[in-house]
C-alpha positions in Angstrom: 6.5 -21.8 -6.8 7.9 -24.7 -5.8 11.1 -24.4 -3.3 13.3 -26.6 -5.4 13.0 -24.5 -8.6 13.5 -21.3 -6.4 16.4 -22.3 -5.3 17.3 -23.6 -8.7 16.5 -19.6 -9.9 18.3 -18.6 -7.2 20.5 -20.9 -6.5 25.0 -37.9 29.1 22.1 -38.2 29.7 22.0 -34.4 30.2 19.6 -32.8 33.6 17.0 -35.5 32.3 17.0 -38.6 31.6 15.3 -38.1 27.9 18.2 -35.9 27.4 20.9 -37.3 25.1 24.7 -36.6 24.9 27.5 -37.5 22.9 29.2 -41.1 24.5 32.0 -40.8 26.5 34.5 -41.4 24.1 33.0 -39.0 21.6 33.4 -35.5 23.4 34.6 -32.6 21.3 38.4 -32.5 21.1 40.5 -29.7 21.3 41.9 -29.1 17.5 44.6 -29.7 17.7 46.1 -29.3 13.8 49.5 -28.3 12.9 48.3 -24.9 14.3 45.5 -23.4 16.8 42.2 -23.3 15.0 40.0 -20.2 15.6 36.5 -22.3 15.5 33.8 -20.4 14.9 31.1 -21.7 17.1 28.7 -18.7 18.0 27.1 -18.1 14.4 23.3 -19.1 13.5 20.8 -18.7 11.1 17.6 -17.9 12.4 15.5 -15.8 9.5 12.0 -18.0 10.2 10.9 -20.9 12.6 14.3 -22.2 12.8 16.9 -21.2 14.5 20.4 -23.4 13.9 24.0 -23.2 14.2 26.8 -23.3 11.8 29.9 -23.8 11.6 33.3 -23.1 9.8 34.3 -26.5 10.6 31.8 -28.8 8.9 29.2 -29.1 12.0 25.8 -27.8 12.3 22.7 -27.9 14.3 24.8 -27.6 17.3 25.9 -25.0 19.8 29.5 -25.9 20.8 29.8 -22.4 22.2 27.3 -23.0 24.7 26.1 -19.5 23.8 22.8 -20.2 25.1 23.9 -21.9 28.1 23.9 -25.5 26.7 24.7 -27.3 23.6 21.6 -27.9 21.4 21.3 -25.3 18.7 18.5 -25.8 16.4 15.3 -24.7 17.9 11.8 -25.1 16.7 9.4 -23.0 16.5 11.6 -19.9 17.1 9.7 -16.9 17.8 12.6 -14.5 16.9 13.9 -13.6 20.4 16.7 -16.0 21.5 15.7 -14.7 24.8 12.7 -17.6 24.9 15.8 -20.1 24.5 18.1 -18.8 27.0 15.7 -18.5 29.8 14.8 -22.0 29.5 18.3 -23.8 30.3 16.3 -26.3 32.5 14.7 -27.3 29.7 17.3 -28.1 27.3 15.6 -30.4 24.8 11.8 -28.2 25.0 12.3 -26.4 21.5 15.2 -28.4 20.2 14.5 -31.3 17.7 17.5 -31.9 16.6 21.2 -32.1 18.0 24.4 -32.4 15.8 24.8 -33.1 11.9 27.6 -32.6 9.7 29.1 -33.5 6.3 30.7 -37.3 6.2 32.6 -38.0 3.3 33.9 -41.6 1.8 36.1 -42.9 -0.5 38.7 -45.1 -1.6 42.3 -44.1 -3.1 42.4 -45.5 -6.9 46.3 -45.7 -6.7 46.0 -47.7 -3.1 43.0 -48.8 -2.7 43.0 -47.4 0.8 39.5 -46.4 2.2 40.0 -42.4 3.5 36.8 -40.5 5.5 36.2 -37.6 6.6 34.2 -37.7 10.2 32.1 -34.5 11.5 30.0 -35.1 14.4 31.1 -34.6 18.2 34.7 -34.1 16.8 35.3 -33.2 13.1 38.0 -33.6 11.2 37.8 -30.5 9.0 39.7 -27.3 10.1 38.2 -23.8 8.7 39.6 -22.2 5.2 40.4 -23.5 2.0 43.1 -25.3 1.0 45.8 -24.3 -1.4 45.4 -24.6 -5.2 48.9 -25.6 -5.4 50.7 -28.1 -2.9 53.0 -25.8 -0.8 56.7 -27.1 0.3 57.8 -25.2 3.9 60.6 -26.3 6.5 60.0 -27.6 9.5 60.3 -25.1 11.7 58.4 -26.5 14.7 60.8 -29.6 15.2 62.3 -29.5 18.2 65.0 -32.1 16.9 67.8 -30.5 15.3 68.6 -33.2 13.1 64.8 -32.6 11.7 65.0 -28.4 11.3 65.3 -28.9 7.4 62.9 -31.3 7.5 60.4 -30.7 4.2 56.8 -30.7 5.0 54.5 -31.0 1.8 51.2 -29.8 2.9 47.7 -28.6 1.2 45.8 -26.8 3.9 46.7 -22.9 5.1 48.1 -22.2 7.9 44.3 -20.7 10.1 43.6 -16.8 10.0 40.9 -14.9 11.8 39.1 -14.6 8.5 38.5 -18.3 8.1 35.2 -17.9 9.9 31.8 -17.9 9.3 29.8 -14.7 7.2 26.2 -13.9 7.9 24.7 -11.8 5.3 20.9 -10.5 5.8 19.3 -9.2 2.7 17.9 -6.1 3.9 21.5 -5.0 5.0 23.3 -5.2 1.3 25.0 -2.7 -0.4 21.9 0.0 -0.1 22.4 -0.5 3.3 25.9 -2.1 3.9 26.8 -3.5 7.6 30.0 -4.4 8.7 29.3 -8.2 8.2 28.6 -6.9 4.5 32.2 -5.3 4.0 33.7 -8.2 5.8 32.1 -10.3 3.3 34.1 -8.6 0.1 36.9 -7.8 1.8 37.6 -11.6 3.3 35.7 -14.7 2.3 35.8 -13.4 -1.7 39.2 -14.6 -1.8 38.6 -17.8 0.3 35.9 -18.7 -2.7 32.9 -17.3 -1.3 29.9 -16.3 -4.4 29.7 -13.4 -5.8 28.0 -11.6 -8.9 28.4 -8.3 -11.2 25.2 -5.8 -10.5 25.2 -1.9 -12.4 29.1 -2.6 -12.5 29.6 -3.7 -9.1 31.0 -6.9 -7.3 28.5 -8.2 -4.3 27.7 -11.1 -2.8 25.7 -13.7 -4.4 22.9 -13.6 -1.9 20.1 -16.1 -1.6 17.3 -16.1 0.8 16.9 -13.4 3.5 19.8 -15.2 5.4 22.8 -16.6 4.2 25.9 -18.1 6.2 29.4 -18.5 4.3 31.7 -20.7 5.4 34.7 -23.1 3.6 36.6 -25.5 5.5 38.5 -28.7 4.1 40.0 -32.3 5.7 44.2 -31.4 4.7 45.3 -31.3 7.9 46.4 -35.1 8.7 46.7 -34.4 12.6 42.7 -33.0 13.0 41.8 -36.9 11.4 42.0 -38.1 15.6 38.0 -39.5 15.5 37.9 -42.8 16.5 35.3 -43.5 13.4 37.9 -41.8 11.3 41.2 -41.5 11.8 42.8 -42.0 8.4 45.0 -39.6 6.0 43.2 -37.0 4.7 40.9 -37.0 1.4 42.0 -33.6 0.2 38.8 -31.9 -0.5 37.5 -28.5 0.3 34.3 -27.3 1.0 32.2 -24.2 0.3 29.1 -23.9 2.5 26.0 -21.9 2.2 23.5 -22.2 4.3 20.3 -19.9 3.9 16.9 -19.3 4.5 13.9 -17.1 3.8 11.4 -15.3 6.4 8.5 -16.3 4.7 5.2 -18.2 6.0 4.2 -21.4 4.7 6.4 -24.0 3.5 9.4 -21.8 3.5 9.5 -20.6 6.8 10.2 -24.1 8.2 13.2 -25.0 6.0 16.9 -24.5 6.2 18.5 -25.3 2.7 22.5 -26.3 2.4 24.4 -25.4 -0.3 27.7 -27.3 -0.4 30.4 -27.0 -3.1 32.8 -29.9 -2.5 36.4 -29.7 -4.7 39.1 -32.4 -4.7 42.1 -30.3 -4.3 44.6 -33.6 -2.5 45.5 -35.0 -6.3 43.9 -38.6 -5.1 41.1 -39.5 -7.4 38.1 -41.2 -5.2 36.8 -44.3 -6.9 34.2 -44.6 -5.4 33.1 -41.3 -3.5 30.2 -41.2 -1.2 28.4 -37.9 0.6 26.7 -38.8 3.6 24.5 -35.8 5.7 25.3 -37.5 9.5 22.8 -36.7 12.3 22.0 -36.9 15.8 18.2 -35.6 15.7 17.1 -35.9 19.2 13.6 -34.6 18.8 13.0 -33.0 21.7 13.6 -35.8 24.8 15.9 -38.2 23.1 15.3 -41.4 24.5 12.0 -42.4 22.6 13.1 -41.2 18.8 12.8 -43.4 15.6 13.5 -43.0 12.3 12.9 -43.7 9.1 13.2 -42.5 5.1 10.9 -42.0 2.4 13.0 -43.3 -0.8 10.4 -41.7 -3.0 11.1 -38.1 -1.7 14.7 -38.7 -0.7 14.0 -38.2 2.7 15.2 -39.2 6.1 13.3 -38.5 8.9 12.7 -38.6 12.8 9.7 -38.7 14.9 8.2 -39.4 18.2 7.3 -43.0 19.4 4.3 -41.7 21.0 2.0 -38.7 20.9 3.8 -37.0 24.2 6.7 -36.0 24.2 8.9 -35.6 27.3 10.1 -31.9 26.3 7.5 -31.1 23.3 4.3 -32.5 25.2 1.2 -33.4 23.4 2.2 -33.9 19.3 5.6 -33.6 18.7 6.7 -32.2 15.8 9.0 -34.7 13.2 12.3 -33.6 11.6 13.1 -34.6 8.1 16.1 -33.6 5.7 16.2 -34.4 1.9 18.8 -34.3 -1.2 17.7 -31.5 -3.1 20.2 -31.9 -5.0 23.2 -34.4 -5.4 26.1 -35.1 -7.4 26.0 -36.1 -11.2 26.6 -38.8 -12.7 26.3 -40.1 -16.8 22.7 -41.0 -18.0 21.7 -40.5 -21.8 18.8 -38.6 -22.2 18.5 -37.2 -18.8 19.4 -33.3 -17.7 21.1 -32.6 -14.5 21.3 -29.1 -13.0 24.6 -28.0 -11.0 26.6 -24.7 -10.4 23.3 -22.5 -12.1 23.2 -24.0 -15.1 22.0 -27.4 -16.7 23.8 -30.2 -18.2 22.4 -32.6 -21.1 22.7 -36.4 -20.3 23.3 -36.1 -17.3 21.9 -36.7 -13.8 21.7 -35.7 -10.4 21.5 -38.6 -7.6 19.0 -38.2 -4.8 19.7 -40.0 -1.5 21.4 -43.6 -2.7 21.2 -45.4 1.3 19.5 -44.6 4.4 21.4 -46.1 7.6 20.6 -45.7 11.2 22.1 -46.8 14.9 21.7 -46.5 18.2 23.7 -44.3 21.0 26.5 -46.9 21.9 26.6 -48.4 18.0 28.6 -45.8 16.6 31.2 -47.0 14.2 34.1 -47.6 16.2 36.6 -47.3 12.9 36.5 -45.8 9.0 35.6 -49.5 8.0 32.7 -49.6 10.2 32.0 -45.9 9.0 32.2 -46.5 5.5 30.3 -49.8 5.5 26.9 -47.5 7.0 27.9 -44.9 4.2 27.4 -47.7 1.2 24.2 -49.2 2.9 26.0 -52.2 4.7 25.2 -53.2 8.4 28.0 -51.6 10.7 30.1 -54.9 10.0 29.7 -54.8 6.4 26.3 -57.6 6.0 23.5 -56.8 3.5 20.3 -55.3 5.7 17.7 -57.5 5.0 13.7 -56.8 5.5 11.2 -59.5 4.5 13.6 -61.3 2.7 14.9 -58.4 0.6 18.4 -56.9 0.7 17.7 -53.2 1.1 19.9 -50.7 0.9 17.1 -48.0 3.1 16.8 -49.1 6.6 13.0 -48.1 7.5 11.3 -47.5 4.7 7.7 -48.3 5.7 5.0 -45.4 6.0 5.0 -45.1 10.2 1.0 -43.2 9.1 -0.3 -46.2 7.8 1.6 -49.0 9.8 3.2 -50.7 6.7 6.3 -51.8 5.2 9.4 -51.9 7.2 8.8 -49.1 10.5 11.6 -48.7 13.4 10.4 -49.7 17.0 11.4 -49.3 20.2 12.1 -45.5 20.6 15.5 -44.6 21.5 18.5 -42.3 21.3 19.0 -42.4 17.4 21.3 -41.6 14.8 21.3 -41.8 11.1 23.4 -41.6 7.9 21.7 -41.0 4.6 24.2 -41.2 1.5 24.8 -39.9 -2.2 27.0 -41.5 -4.5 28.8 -43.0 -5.5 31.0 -41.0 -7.9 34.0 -41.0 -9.7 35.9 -38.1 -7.7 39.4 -36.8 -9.8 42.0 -34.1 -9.2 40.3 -30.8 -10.0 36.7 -32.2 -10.0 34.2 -30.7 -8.3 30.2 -31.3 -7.4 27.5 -29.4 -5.5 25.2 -30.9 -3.3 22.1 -28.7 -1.7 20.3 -30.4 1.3 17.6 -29.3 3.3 16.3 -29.5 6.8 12.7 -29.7 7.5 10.5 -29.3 10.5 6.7 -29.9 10.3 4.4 -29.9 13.5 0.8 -31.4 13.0 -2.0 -32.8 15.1 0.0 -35.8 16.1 3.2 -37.4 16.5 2.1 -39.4 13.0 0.6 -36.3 11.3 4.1 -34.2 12.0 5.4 -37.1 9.6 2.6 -36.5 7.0 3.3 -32.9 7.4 7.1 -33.4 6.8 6.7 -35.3 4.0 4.2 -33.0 2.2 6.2 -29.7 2.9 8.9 -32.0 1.1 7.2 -32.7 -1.9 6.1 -29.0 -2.1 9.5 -28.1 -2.2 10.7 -30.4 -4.9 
């Protein structure tokens, strides 16, 4: 069966130079919101070949916790013993081929036509738990001015609890067989909006796959908007995030898929609204990386410049991730699918632009930021390839040598985008992603085998 319709059923250079790290002025920041956030850094999924982080905070892939004893945290091929990856600390990069992604979000306030982001990469700009459904009105209490005590304060986000963190569920540990993580589950994240269903009369978690990581975090907080490619008022959005997996062989063991359930809770409406899956892949040593995107399969992809690898050796694997699933938009005669259920003339938009740059070209401001996020050059030009505006950087075949192909391996990053939308007050949209990791013969075939372990799972 094909993965997409099971999912549908179910719903610094570091110690080495090939290394990568965040640019100076991109380290993780403290949060530092209107109140201590309890991050919750040390969580992974790791049912089949992958092992990754995730986050209550709208990060993944990496671990800020240095749990292992350094900060990647997506390994490939996991044998199932994180004991292989913390006895190889000198070798940061030799299972790791990919380093930090995260949810961007884009759009521009109908009643100011002010452009408002949402940044998550080094620094994010979401804090953990979900906003409230009704704007809350509470003094002031913090101001040490005594002329501002009575100050009002109008805010949408809650003040962070312990149980704002991220829930791992295993299937084999349900309610036959219920661990604490389990009760944890129905006693906490139900009421922060995490799925559930009715079985023989019961309440339980909505499971899917043999893994499954709950977490909701949102952008309401106005002082956690501090990253320099950000830094604007907030959007006022919320987000529900599944990420699971299935211990299977075959397609399905290399594959991570994301389910998030974005609602505008901030009463702006976001005309236009763009979702944009931001990473820093880093395949292995991340110095000779390029990238490109398939706009037939919706996917973007990494891969080595050469068949050796400075941390993988002889045929690197490649690294793709893909738009199962975006938001929908208006189309006669078409049928989207959303929340479980299908909806007549309607349709579901796949990946809209593919965007890349290079460590030191990050988007120094939201206008830079949103220019990458609607297919623009980082100052807002058309990309051009053999005299045709594009709106997909790199979408040649790298197998066969043609079309337009990256060059000159380096330390790469990339933005692929869905939208754009009309995004109201009380609307909501679901967007399922997934992250792919194929290992052939060659540093080419790993991109042949990426692409057809996509296509199997659409």
């Amino acid at each position: 069966m094909k993965i997409k319709l099971l999912v549908c059923v179910f719903v610094l250079l570091f110690a080495l130079s090939s290394v990568a790290a965040p640019p100076a002025d991109r380290l993780p920041r403290a949060y530092k919101g209107s109140a201590a956030m309890q991050v919750d850094n040390t969580t992974f999924i790791d049912a089949n070949r992958i092992l990754m982080f995730v986050t209550n905070h709208g990060n993944f892939g990496r671990d800020l916790s240095d749990l292992f004893g350094y900060d990647y945290g997506t390994w490939f091929p996991y044998t199932g013993d994180t004991a292989d990856i913390s006895g190889n600390v000198g070798d940061a990069g030799r299972q790791s081929p990919y380093y930090a992604g995260g949810l961007w979000v884009g759009g521009i306030d109908s009643a100011t036509a002010e452009k408002l982001v949402i940044i998550s990469e080094y620094s994010d700009e979401y804090v953990p738990g979900p906003m409230h459904d009704t704007v809350e009105v509470v003094l002031d209490t913090l101001s040490t001015d005594p002329l501002e005590v009575d100050t009002i304060v109008v805010r949408t986000f809650m003040e962070d609890r312990a149980e704002f963190r991220v829930y791992k569920l295993y299937k084999d540990s349900l309610a036959d067989n219920p661990n604490q993580d389990y009760l944890d589950y129905l006693e906490f994240a139900v009421d922060q909006g995490a799925p559930v269903k009715e079985e023989d009369g019961e309440i339980v978690p909505d499971m899917i796959g043999d893994q499954m990581c709950w977490s909701v975090f949102n952008d309401a907080d106005p002082d956690q908007h501090n990253n320099s490619s950000g830094e604007t008022a907030p959007l006022g959005l919320e987000v529900r995030n599944t990420t699971f997996s299935f211990d299977r062989q075959g397609a399905l063991g290399n594959i991570i898929i994301l389910r998030m359930r974005i609602y505008n809770k901030g009463g702006k409406t976001l005309d236009p609204c763009y979702f944009s899956i931001w990473s820093d892949p880093d395949l292995g040593g991340a110095g000779d990386d390029l990238v490109g995107c398939d706009t037939t399969l919706g996917l973007g992809f990494v891969y080595n410049e050469t068949n050796n690898d400075s941390q993988y050796g002889d045929a690197p694997p490649a690294l793709g991730i893909d738009f199962f699933q975006g938001p929908m938009i208006d189309s006669a005669g078409m049928t989207a699918f959303m929340w479980g259920d299908t909806f007549p003339d309607k349709m579901n938009l796949g990946m809209t632009s593919f965007n890349k740059y290079i460590n030191g070209t990050d988007p120094d401001d939201f206008n830079q930021t949103f220019n990458y996020m609607t297919g623009l050059t980082r100052t807002g030009g058309d990309y051009t390839y053999d005299g045709q505006v594009l709106k997909f950087v790199h979408s040649g075949d790298p197998v066969t040598g043609e079309g337009d192909l990256d060059a000159a391996g380096a330390d790469r990053r990339w933005m692929q985008t869905t939208g754009p939308i009309i995004f109201r007050p009380g609307d909501s949209t679901e967007i399922l992603a997934a992250i792919i990791v194929g290992r052939g013969n060659s540093n080419l075939n790993s991109v042949t085998v990426v692409k057809q372990l996509d296509d199997f799972a659409q």
